[in-house]
C-alpha positions as CSV (number, residue, x, y, z in Angstrom):
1,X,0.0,0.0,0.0
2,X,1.4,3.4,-1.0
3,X,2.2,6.0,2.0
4,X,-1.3,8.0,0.7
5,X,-3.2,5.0,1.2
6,X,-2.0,4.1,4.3
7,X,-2.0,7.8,5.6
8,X,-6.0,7.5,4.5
9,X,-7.3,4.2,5.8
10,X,-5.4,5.2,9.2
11,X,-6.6,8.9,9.2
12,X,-10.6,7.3,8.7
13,X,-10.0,5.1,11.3
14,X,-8.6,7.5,13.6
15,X,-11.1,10.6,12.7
16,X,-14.5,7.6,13.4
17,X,-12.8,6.3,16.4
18,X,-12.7,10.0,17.6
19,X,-15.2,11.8,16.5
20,X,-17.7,8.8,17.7
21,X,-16.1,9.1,21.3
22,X,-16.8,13.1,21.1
23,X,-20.7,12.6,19.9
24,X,-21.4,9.8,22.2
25,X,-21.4,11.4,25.4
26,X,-19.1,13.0,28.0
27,X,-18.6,9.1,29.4
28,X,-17.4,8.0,26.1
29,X,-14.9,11.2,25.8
30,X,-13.2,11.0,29.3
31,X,-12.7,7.3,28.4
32,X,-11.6,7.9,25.1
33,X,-9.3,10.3,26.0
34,X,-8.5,8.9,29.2
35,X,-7.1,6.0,26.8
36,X,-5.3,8.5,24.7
37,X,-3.6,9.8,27.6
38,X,-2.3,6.5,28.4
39,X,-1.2,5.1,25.4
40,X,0.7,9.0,24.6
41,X,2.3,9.0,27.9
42,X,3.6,5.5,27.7
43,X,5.3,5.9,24.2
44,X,7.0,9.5,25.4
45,X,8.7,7.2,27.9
46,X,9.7,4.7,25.4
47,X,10.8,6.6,23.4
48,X,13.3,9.0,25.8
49,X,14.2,5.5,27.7
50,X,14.9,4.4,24.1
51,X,17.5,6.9,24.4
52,X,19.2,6.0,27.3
53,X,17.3,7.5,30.5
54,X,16.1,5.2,32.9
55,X,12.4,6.0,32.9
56,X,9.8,4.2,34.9
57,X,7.3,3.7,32.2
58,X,4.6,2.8,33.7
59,X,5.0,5.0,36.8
60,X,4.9,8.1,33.8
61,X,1.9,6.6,32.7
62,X,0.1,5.7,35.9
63,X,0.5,9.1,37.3
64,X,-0.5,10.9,34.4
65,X,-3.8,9.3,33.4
66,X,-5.0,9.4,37.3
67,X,-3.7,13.1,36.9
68,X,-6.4,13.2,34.0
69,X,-9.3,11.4,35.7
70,X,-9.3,13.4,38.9
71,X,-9.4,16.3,37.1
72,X,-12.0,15.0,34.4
73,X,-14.1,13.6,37.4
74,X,-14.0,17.1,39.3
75,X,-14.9,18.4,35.5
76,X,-18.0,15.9,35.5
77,X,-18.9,16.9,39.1
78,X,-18.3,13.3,39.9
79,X,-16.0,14.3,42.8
80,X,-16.0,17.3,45.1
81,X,-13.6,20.1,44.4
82,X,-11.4,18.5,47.8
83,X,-10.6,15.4,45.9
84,X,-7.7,17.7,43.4
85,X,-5.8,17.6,46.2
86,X,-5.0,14.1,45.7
87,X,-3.1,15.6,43.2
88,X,-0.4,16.2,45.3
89,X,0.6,13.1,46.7
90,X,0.0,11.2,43.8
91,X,3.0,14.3,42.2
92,X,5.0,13.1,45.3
93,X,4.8,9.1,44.6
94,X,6.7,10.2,42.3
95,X,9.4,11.1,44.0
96,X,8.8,8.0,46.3
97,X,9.2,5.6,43.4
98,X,12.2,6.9,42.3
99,X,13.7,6.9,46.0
100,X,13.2,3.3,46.5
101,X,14.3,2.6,42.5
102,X,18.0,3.1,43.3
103,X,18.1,4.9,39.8
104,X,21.7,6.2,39.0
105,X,19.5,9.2,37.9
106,X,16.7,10.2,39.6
107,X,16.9,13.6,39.7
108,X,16.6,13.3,36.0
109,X,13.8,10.6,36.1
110,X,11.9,12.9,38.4
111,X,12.2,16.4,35.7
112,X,10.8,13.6,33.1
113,X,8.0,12.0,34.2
114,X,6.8,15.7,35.4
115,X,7.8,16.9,31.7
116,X,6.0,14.1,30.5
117,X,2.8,15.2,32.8
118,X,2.8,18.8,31.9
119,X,3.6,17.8,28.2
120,X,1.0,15.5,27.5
121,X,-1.7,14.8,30.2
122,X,-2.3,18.5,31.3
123,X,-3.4,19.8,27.9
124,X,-5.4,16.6,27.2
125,X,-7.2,17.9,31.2
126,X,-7.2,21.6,29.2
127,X,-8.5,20.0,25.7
128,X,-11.4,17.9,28.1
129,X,-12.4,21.9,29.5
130,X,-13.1,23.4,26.1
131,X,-15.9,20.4,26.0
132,X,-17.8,22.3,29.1
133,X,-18.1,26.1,28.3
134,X,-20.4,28.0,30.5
135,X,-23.5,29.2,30.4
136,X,-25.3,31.5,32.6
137,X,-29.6,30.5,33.2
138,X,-30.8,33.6,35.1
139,X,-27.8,34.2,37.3
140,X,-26.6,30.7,37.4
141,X,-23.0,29.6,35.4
142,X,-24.0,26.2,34.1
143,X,-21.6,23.5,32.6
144,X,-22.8,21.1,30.3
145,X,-21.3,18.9,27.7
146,X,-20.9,20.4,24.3
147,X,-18.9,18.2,22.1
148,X,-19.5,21.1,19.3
149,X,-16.3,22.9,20.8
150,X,-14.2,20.0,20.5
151,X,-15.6,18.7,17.1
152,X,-14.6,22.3,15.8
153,X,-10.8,22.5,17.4
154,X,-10.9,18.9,15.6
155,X,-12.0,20.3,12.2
156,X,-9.5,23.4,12.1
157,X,-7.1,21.2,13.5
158,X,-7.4,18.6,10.5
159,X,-7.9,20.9,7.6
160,X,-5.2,23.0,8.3
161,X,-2.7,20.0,8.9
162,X,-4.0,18.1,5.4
163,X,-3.8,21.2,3.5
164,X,0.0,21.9,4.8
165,X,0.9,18.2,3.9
166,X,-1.2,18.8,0.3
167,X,1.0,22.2,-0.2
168,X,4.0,21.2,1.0
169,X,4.0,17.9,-1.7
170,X,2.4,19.6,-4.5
171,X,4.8,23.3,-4.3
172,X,7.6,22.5,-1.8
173,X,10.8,21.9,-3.9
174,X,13.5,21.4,-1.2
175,X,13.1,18.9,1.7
176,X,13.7,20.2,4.9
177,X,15.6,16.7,5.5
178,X,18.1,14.9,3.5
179,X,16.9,11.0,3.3
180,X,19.9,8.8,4.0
């Protein structure tokens, strides 16, 4: 199959896979996303231990999808606003973890799996936000669902990006990166 092919059967899958968790509810988003989270934090470990830090993977990955799902559940009024201060110990198991590890680095295992948090599961907490805009009923501020927001970030997202790779194939005459 030739790279455009491939690029298209994966995109379709991709966009149904998310635009059906967006539609479905706010229970199919946090779980989709919640899974996206995951599976994102898990290969930015593998791929920095792939380069010779000693990374707990799974601690990264752990940390940062509960990270998400307290604050998603706080989002979803599933838990009162007291429960986001679980995120502070589970920030310092963390630094347990990596105590008791007997890493040669930990210093450096520590600024990673926080990079890692702040790179990848905080804006997925920010992107899950944009789904509840407010609205304000006779003096109240109400939050509902509205996967419009998110299906529209999507969009712009999408078009812009396919249009870039359609320009830059089409009129770009010199790579950016020589092929070895």
């Amino acid at each position: 199959m030739s790279n455009i092919g491939q690029r298209f059967v994966t995109g379709v899958f991709f966009t149904l896979t998310l635009l059906l968790g967006i539609i479905f509810g706010k229970y199919s988003f946090t779980l989709l996303f919640l899974v996206i989270t995951a599976l994102g934090l898990r290969e930015f470990y593998k791929l920095l231990k792939g380069g010779g830090y000693d990374i707990p993977i799974n601690t990264g990955a752990v940390v940062g999808s509960l990270f998400y799902l307290i604050c998603t559940l706080y989002l979803h009024k599933m838990v009162m606003q007291m429960a986001l201060i679980l995120i502070v110990p589970l920030i310092f198991s963390i630094f347990i973890i990596e105590l008791f590890r007997k890493s040669e680095t930990p210093i450096i295992n520590i600024a990673i799996i926080l990079a890692g948090i702040m790179y990848f599961a905080f804006p997925m907490v920010l992107l899950s936000y944009l789904a509840y805009p407010p609205a304000s009923y006779e003096g109240f501020e109400l939050y509902h669902y509205n996967p419009n927001v998110i299906i529209g970030f999507f969009l712009l997202l999408w078009t812009s990006d396919s249009f870039a790779y359609v320009f830059g194939v089409k009129f770009g005459k010199q790579r950016l990166f020589m092929e070895r």
